[in-house]
C-alpha positions in Angstrom: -15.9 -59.9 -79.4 -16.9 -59.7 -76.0 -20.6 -58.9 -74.2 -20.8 -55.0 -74.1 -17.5 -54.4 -76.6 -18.0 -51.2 -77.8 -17.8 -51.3 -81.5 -17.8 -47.7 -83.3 -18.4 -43.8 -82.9 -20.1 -41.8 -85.5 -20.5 -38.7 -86.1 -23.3 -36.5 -86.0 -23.3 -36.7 -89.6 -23.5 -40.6 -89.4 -19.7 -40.8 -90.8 -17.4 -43.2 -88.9 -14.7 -41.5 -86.5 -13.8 -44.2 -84.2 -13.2 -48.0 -85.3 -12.3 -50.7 -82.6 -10.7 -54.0 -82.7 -13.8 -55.3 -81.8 -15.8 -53.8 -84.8 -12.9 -55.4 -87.2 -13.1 -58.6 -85.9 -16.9 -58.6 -86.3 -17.1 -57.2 -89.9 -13.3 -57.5 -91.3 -12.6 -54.5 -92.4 -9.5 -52.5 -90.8 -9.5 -49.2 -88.9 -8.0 -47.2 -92.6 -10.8 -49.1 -94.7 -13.9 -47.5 -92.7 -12.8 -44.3 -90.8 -14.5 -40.8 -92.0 -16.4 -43.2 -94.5 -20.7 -43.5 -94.2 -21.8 -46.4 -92.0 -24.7 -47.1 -93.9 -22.0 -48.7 -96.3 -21.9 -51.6 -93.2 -25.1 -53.0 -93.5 -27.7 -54.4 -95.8 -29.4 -51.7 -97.3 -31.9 -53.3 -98.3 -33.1 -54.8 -94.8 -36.1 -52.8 -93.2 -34.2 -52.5 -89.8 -31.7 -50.1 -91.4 -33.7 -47.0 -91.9 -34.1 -47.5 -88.2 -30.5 -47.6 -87.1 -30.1 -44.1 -89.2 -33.7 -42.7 -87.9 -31.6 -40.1 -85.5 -32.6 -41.8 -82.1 -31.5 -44.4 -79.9 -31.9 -47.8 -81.1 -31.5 -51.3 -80.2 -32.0 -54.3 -81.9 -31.1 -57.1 -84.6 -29.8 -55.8 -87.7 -28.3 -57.6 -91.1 -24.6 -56.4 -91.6 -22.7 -56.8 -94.6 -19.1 -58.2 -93.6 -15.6 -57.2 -95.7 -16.0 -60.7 -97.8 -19.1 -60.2 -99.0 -21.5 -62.0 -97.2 -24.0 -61.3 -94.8 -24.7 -62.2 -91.2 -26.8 -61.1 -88.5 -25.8 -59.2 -85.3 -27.5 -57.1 -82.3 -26.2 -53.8 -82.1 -27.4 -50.8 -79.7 -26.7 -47.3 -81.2 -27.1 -44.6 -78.4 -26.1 -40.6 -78.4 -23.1 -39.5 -76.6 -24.9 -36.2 -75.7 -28.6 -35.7 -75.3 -29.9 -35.3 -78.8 -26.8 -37.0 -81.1 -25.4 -33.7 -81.7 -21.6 -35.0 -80.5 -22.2 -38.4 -82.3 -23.3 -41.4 -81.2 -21.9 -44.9 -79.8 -22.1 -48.7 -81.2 -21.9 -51.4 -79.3 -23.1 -54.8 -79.2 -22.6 -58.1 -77.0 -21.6 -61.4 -79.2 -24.1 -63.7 -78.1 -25.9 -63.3 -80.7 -23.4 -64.5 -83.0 -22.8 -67.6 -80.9 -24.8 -70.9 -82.9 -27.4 -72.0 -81.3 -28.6 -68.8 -79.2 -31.7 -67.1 -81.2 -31.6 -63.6 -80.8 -34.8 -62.6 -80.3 -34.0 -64.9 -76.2 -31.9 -62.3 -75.5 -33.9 -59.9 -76.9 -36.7 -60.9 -74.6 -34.5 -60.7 -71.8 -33.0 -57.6 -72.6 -36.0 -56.0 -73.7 -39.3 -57.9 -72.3 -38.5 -59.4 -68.7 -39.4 -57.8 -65.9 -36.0 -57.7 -64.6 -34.3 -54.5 -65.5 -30.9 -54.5 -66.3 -28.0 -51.3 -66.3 -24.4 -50.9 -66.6 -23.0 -48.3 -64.5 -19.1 -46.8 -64.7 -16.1 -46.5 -62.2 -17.8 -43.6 -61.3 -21.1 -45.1 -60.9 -22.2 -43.5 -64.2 -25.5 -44.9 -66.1 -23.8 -46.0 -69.3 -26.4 -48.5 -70.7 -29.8 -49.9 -69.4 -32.6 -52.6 -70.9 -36.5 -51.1 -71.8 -37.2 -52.2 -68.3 -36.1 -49.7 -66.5 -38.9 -47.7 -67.6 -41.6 -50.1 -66.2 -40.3 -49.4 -62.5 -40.9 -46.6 -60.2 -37.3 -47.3 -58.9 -36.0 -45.3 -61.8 -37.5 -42.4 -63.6 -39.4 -42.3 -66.7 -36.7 -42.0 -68.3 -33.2 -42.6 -67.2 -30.7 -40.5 -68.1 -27.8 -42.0 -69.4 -24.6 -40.4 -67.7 -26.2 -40.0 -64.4 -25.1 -41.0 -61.5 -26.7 -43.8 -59.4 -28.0 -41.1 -56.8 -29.9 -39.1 -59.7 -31.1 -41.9 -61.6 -32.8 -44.4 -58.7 -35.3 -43.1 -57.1 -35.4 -45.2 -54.2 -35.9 -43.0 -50.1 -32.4 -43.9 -49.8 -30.1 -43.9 -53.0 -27.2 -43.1 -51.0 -27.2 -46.6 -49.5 -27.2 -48.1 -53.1 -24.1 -46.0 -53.9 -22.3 -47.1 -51.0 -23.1 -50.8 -51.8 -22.2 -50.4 -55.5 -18.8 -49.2 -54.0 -18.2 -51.6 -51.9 -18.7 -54.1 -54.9 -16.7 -52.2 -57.2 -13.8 -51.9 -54.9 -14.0 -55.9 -53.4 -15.2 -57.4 -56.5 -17.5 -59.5 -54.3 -21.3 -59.5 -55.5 -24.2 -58.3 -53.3 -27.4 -60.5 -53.2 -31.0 -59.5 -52.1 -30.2 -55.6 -51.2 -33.9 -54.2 -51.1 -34.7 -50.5 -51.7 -38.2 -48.7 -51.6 -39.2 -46.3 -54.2 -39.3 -42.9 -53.1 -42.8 -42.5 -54.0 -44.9 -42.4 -51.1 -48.2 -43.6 -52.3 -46.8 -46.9 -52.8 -45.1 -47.4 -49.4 -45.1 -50.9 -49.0 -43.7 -52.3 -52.2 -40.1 -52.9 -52.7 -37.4 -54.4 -55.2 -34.9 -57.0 -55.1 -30.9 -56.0 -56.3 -27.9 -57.7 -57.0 -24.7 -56.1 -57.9 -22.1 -57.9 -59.5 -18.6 -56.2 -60.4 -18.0 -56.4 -64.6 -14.1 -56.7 -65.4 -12.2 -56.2 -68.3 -10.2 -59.2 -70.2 -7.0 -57.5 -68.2 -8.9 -58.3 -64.9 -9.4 -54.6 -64.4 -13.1 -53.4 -63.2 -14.8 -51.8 -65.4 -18.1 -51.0 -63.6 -20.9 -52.9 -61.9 -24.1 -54.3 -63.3 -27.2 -53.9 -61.5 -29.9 -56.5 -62.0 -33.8 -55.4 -60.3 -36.6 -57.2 -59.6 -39.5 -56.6 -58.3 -40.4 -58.0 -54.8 -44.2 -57.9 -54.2 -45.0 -55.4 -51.0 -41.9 -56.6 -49.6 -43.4 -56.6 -45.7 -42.9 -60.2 -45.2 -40.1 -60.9 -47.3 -37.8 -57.7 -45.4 -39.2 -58.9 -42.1 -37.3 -62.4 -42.8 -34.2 -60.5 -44.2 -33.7 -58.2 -41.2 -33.8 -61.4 -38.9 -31.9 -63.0 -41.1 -29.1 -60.5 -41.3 -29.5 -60.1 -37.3 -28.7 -63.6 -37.0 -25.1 -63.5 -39.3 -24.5 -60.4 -37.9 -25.4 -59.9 -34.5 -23.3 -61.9 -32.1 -20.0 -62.5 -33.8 -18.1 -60.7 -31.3 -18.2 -61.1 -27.3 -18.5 -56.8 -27.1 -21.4 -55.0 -26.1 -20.3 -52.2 -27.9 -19.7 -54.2 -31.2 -23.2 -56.1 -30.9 -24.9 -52.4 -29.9 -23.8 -51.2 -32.8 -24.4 -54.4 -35.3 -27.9 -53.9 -34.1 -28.3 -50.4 -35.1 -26.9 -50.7 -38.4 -29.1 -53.7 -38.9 -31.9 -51.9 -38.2 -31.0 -48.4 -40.7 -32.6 -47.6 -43.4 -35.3 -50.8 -43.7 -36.8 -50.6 -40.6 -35.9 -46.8 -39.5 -34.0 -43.8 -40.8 -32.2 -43.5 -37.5 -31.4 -46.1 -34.4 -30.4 -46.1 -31.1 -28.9 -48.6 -28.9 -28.8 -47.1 -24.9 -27.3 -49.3 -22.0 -27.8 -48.8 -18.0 -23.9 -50.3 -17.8 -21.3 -48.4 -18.0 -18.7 -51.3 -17.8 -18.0 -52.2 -21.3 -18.0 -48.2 -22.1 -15.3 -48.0 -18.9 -16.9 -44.6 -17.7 -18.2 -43.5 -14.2 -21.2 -44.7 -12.7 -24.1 -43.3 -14.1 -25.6 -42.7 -10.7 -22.4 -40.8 -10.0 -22.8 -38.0 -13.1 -24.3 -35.1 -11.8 -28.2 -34.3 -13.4 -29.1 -30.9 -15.0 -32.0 -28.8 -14.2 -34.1 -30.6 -16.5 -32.5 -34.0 -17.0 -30.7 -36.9 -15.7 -28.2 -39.1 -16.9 -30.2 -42.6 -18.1 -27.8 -44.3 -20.4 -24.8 -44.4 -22.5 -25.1 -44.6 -26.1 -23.6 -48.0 -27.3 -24.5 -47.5 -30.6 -26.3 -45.3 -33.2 -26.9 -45.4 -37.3 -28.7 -42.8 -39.7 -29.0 -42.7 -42.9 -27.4 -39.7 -43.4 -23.5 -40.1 -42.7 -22.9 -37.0 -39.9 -25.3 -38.4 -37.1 -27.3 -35.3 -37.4 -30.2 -36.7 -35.7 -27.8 -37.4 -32.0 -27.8 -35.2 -29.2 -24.5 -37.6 -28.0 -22.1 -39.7 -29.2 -21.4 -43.1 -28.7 -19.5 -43.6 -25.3 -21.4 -40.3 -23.9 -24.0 -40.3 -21.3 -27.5 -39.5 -22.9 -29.9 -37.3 -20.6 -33.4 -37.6 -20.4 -35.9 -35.7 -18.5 -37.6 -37.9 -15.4 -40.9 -38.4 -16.9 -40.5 -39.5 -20.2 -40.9 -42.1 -22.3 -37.9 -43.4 -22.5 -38.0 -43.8 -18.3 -41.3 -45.2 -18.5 -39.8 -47.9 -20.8 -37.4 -48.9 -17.8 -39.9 -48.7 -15.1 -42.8 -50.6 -17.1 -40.3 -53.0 -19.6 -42.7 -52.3 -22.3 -42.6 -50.7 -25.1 -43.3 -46.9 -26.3 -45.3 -46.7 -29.2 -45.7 -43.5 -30.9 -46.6 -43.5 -34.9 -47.2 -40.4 -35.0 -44.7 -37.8 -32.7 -46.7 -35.0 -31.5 -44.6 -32.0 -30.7 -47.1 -29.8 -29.8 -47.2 -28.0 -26.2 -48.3 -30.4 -23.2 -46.6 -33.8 -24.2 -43.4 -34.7 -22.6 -41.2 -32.9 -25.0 -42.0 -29.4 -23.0 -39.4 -31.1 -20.9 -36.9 -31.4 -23.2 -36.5 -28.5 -25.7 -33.3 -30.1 -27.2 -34.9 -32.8 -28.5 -37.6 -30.6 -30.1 -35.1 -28.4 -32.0 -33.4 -32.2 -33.5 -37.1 -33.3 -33.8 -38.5 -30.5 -36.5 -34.4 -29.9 -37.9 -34.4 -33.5 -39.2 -38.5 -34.7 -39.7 -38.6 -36.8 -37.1 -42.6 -38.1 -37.2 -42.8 -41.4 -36.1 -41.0 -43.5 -33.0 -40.5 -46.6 -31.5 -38.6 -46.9 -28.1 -38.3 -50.7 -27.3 -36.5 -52.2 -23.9 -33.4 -54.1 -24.1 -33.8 -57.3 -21.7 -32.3 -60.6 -21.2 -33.1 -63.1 -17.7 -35.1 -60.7 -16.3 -32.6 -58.0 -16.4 -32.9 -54.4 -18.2 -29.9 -53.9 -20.2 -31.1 -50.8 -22.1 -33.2 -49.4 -24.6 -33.4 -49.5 -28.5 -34.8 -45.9 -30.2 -36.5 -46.2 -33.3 -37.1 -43.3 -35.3 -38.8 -42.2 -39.2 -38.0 -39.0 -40.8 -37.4 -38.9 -44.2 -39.6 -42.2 -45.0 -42.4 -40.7 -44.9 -44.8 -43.7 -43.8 -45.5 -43.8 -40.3 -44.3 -47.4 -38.2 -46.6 -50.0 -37.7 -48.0 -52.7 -35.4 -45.8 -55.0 -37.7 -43.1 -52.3 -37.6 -42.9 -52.5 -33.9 -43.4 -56.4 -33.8 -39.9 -56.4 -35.7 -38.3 -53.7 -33.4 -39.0 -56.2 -30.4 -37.8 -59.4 -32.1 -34.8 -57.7 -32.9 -34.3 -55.9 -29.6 -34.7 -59.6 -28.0 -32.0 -61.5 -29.6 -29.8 -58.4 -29.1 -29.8 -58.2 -26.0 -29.6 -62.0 -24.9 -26.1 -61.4 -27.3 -25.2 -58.0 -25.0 -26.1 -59.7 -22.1 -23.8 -62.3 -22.8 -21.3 -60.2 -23.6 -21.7 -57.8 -20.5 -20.7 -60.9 -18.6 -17.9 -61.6 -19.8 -16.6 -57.8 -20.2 -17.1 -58.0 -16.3 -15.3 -61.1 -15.8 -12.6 -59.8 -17.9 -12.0 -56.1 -16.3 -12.0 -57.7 -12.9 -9.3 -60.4 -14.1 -7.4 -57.5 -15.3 -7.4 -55.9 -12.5 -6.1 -58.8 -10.6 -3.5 -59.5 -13.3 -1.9 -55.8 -12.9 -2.4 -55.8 -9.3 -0.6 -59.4 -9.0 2.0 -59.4 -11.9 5.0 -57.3 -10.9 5.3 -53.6 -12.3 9.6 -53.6 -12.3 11.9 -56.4 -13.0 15.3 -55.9 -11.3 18.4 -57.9 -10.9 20.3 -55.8 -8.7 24.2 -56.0 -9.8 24.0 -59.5 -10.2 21.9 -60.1 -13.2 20.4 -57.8 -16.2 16.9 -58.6 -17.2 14.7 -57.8 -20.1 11.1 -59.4 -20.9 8.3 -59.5 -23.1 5.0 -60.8 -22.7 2.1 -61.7 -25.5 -1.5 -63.0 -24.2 -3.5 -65.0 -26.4 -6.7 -62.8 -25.6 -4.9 -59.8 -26.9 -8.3 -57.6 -26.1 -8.2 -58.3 -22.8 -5.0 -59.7 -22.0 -5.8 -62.1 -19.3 -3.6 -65.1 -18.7 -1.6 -67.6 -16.0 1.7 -66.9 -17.4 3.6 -65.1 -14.4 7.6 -64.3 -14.7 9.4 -63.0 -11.5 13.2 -62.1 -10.6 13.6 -61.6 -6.7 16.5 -60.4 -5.3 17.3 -62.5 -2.1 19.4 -61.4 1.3 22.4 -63.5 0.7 22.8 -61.8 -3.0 21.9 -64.5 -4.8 18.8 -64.2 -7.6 15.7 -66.3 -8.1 14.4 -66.5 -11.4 11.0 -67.7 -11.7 8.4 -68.5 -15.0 5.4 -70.4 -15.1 2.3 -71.4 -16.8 -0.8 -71.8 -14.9 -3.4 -74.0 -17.0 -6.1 -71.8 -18.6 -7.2 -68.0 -19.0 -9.3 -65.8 -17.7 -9.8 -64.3 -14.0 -9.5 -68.0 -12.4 -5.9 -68.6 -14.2 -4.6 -64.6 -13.1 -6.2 -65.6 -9.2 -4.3 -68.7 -9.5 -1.2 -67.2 -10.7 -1.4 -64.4 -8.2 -1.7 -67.2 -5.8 1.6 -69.5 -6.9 3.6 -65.6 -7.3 2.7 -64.7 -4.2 3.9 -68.0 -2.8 7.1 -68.1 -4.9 7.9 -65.3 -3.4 7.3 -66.3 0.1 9.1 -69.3 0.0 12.2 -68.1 -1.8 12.9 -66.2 1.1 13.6 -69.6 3.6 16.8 -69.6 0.7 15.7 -73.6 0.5 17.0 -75.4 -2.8 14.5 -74.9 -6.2 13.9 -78.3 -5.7 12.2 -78.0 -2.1 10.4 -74.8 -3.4 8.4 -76.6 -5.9 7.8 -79.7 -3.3 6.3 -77.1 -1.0 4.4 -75.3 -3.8 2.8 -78.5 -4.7 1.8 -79.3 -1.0 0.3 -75.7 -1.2 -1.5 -76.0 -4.1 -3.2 -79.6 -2.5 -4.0 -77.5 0.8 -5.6 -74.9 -1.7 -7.8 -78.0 -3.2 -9.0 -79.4 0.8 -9.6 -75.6 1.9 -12.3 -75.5 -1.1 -13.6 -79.0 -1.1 -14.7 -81.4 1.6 -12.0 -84.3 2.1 -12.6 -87.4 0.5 -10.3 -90.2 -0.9 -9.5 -88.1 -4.1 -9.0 -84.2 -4.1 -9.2 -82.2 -7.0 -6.8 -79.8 -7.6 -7.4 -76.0 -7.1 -5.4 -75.6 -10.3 -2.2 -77.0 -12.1 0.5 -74.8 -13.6 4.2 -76.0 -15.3 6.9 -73.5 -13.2 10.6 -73.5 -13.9 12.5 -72.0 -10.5 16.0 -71.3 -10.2 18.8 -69.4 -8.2 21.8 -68.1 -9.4 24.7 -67.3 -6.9 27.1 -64.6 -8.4 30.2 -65.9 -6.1 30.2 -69.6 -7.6 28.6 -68.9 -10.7 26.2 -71.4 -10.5 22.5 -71.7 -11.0 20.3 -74.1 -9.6 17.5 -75.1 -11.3 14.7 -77.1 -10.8 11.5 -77.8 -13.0 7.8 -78.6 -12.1 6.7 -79.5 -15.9 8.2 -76.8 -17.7 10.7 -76.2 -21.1 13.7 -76.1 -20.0 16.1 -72.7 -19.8 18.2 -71.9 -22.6 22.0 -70.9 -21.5 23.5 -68.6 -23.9 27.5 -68.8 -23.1 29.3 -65.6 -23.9 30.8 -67.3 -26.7 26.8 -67.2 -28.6 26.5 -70.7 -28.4 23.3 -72.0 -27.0 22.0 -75.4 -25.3 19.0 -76.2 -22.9 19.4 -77.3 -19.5 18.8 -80.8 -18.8 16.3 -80.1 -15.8 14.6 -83.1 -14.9 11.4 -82.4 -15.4 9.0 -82.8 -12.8 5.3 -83.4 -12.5 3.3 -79.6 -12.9 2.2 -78.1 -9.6 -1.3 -79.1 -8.3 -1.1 -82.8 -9.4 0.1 -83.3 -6.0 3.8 -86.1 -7.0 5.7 -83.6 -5.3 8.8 -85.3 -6.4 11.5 -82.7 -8.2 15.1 -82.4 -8.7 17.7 -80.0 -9.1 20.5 -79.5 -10.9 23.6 -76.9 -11.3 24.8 -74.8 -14.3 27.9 -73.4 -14.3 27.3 -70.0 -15.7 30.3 -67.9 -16.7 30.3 -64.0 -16.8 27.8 -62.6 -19.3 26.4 -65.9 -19.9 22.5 -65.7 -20.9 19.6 -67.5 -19.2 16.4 -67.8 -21.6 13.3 -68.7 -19.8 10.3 -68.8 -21.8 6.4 -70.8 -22.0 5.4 -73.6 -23.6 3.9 -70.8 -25.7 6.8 -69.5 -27.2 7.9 -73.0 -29.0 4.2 -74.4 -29.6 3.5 -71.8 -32.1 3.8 -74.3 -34.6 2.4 -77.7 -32.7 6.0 -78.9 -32.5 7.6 -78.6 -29.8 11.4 -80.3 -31.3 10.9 -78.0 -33.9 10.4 -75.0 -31.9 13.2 -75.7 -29.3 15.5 -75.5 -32.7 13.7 -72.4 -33.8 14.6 -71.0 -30.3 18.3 -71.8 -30.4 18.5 -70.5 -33.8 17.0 -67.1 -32.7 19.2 -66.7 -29.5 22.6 -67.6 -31.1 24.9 -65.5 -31.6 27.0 -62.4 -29.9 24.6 -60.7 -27.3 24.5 -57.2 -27.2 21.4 -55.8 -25.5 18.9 -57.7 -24.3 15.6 -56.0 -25.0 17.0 -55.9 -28.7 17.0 -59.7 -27.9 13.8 -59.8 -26.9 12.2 -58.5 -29.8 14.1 -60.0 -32.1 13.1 -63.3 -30.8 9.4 -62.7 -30.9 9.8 -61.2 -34.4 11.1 -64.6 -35.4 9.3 -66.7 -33.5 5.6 -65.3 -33.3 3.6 -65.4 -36.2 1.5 -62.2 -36.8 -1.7 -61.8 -35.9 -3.6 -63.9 -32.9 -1.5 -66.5 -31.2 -3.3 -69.3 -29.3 -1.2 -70.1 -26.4 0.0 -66.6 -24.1 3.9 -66.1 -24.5 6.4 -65.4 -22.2 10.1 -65.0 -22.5 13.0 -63.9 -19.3 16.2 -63.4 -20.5 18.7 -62.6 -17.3 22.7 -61.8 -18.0 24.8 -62.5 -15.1 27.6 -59.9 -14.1 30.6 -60.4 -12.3 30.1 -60.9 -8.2 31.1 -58.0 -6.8 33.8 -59.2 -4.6 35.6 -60.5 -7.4 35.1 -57.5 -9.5 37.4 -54.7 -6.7 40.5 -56.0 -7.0 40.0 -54.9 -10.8 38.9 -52.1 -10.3 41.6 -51.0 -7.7 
């Protein structure tokens, strides 16, 4: 038999209706042998307890039983109503442990029964089905709790809701919760608090069943939630380089412990990629301070906000939240007076949210890091009913501080990344085309798939003389030095290829470049550092011999794909990269025959799986075969090369089809 097995149903009458496998394997006696028959016949008549069991209320405790052999034994049963008074029968149940040798009953008892922990089983639906005597010694619960209600009916904490979500969240995950605190809803005792853990109860089939609650009371709880809201701040605050992310981390933090609704208000619009705020127009009464980077209530519709997140908020000139910029201290207001002649004549929206909701008590706190204002954090009390305090506001700031060294942080780098976007799109080119001397199709993956920054570059330029450069490369690095760099070599490339010089000479000069780049930005000395190294594959197909030349500075080598769907990689010698400053390349030629495939690609393409033999074979694999069109091509290449989810190199892949040269294709056509 297993903890909480339920065991029987009687009737009203005290007749047995229901008999379980569990209540045969504890007393031997089959389903047929006890059904419609009285249960007093299942225990020792003679033991004092009995009269108990049968007294017409609920009841829990040890009790002699009288098994199908004959003899007797002793077991712990709970007897409870399945309606409020016993009328529709009643239910038995009771864990094994006390059948186990060794255990003495009246432990668990104790624990059940007389600890201060209190103890309750609640449903899939988050129904009370069972609870220990000590559920009635805490104000968290009523008097007496009802069993079939639901968690939000049966704790009385300022916030059950919150409990109900987190009892969900177990249910549904199966992983416990540890050291959730909840006030009691009674306001005379506003400082004291309890402890709970939720653990997820399943079935012998591995299917949940419900989720056990286990209480404890926490003393006043002041210091002991002041260490786990910084605690939580730190695990939670910071694990992601967004200032909206960490804004909002930081609001939710703060709801419901510290305040029933928070605010998190930035001067920078950059992360939220809106206008200016000094470019918004102001309203007769108000002017655009902030946009809302975050917010949290603890009820579930945001009634309390005036904006949403991503919105400009307006305040009037002179108010508080203003003088929190101009001063970088914080507003203090325990208890909010709305009456005429404070600030809030300015700003009769607010009012109207103010007395709607029960706003009372508030807390506006700045958000700086090095000396720089990043914002402001709102903290406001409606339906707990205790006003902030010194300490209250103590928190608030230590919070607010290590938030906004995090959004600071993270306003950086949103600012490097936009502007190396910028120079990415600007620099990388918007429309691939071969002319009527090559097809081309291309995909490209970056590593930072949020911002999608990288060196990678691809290019196909159509020269005077007909002929087609094809270009990839791999500048070392991300971010905006790596797309400046590669703006730098594509630009270059692009230069250079029209002198029609040989890949090989392209590269040299790229090289020599690269070293001029390296003296422009540093003094000369005996050893100059490069301005950047990059891997760059460069060659030039010519449509009337059918012949590519080909040179490499560093990179994988092309991939032909003949028109029979065979494949093999070029054997380009392969140079040093660009920047190291050799400058010694060499180039080859490739006989290419109508509708043969070139396949250029980055290192990132074959190092998804940190061998590069292995992903060269990989490639050939995914290329071979009859080609059809080459965008289908593409994708079914990164499908069967690229793992899902983040890769950690950026990916590039070119594939260019030659056609016939046009002088040789008229005389067919004639």
């Amino acid at each position: 038999m297993e903890p909480g097995d339920v065991l029987a149903v009687l009737g009203a009458d005290m007749t047995v209706s229901l008999w379980t496998g569990a209540a045969e394997r504890l007393w031997g006696h089959s389903a047929g042998q006890v059904l419609h028959s009285p249960a007093r016949r299942l225990l020792v008549t003679s033991a004092p307890e009995t009269a108990r069991v049968f007294a017409g209320s609920p009841w829990s405790g040890r009790v002699r039983i009288r098994r199908r052999d004959g003899r007797e034994a002793t077991a712990y049963l709970r007897i409870t109503p399945l309606d409020a008074d016993g009328g529709a029968g009643w239910l038995v149940w009771g864990p094994s442990a006390y059948d186990r040798p060794g255990l003495d009953p009246a432990a668990v008892d104790g624990l059940l029964h007389h600890s201060p922990i209190s103890l309750a089983l609640w449903d899939r639906e988050l129904r009370c089905v069972w609870s220990n005597d000590s559920v009635h010694h805490q104000d968290l619960y009523g008097s007496e709790p009802e069993l079939g209600g639901h968690v939000t009916d049966v704790v009385r904490a300022r916030h059950p809701e919150f409990l109900e979500r987190a009892m969900a969240r177990v249910f549904r995950s199966g992983e416990p919760l540890l050291g959730h605190e909840l006030w009691p809803a009674d306001a005379r005792a506003p400082g004291r608090c309890y402890r709970v853990a939720l653990v997820r109860l399943d079935g012998p089939d591995g299917r949940p069943l419900g989720v056990c609650s286990v209480v404890v009371r926490a003393g006043t709880g002041q210091e002991g939630g002041r260490l786990r809201l910084l605690n939580e701040a730190k695990s939670r605050i910071g694990t992601d380089l967004d200032p909206l992310a960490t804004s909002q981390s930081l609001a939710e933090t703060a709801v419901p412990n510290l305040a029933d609704y928070v605010t998190i208000d930035l001067l920078q619009a950059v992360p939220l990629d809106k206008e200016p705020l000094r470019r918004l127009k102001s309203t007769g009464s108000s002017i655009p301070g902030f946009y809302r980077a975050g917010a949290a209530s603890i009820h579930d519709d945001l009634r309390e906000s005036l904006w949403a997140r991503g919105t400009p908020v307006y305040v009037p000139p002179e108010s508080p939240f203003t003088t929190v910029l101009d001063q970088r201290r914080s507003y203090f207001e325990p208890v909010l007076d709305t009456s005429s002649g404070t600030w809030l004549d300015a700003d009769p929206d607010r009012v109207r949210v103010i007395r709607r909701t029960g706003m009372h008590s508030l807390m506006i706190v700045p958000l700086q890091a090095l000396g720089a204002m990043l914002g402001i954090a709102v903290f406001v009390r409606s339906e707990n009913p205790v006003p902030f305090s010194a300490a209250d506001l103590a928190l608030a700031e230590e919070l607010a501080a290590r938030a906004a060294l995090v959004i600071d942080n993270a306003l950086r780098y949103t600012r490097g990344r936009t502007a190396a976007l910028a120079v990415q799109r600007d620099l990388m080119p918007h429309r691939l085309s071969g002319g009527d001397t090559v097809e081309v199709a291309t995909r490209y993956l970056p590593a930072d798939t949020h911002g999608g920054v990288s060196g990678d570059w691809f290019d196909v330029i159509q020269r005077s003389d007909a002929r087609v450069a094809l270009v990839v490369g791999d500048v070392v690095g991300h971010g905006i030095h790596a797309a400046v760099a590669m703006g730098r070599l594509r630009a270059t490339t692009r230069a250079l290829s029209k002198l029609a010089l040989p890949p090989d000479e392209v590269l040299r000069l790229m090289d020599e470049l690269a070293l001029d780049a390296a003296r422009y930005r540093f003094d000369d000395g005996p050893s100059i550092p490069a301005a950047f190294q990059a891997t760059c594959f460069y060659g030039v197909y010519d449509p009337g011999s059918r012949r590519c030349s080909m040179s490499s500075a560093g990179h994988p080598p092309p991939a032909i794909i003949s028109p029979d769907g065979s494949v093999d990689f070029a054997e380009v010698p392969p140079g040093a990269p660009i920047g190291v400053g050799l400058g010694s390349y060499e180039s080859i030629e490739v006989e290419l025959p109508d509708s043969s495939v070139v396949g250029l690609y980055s290192d990132g393409l074959i190092e998804t799986d940190h061998d590069v033999d292995r992903g060269l074979q990989r490639l050939r694999a995914a290329l071979a075969g009859p080609v059809s069109g080459l965008d289908e091509l593409c994708a079914s290449v990164i499908d069967t090369l690229v793992p899902d989810g983040p890769v950690d190199d950026d990916i590039t892949l070119l594939l260019a089809r030659t056609h016939p040269a046009a002088d040789r294709r008229r005389p067919a056509e004639a």
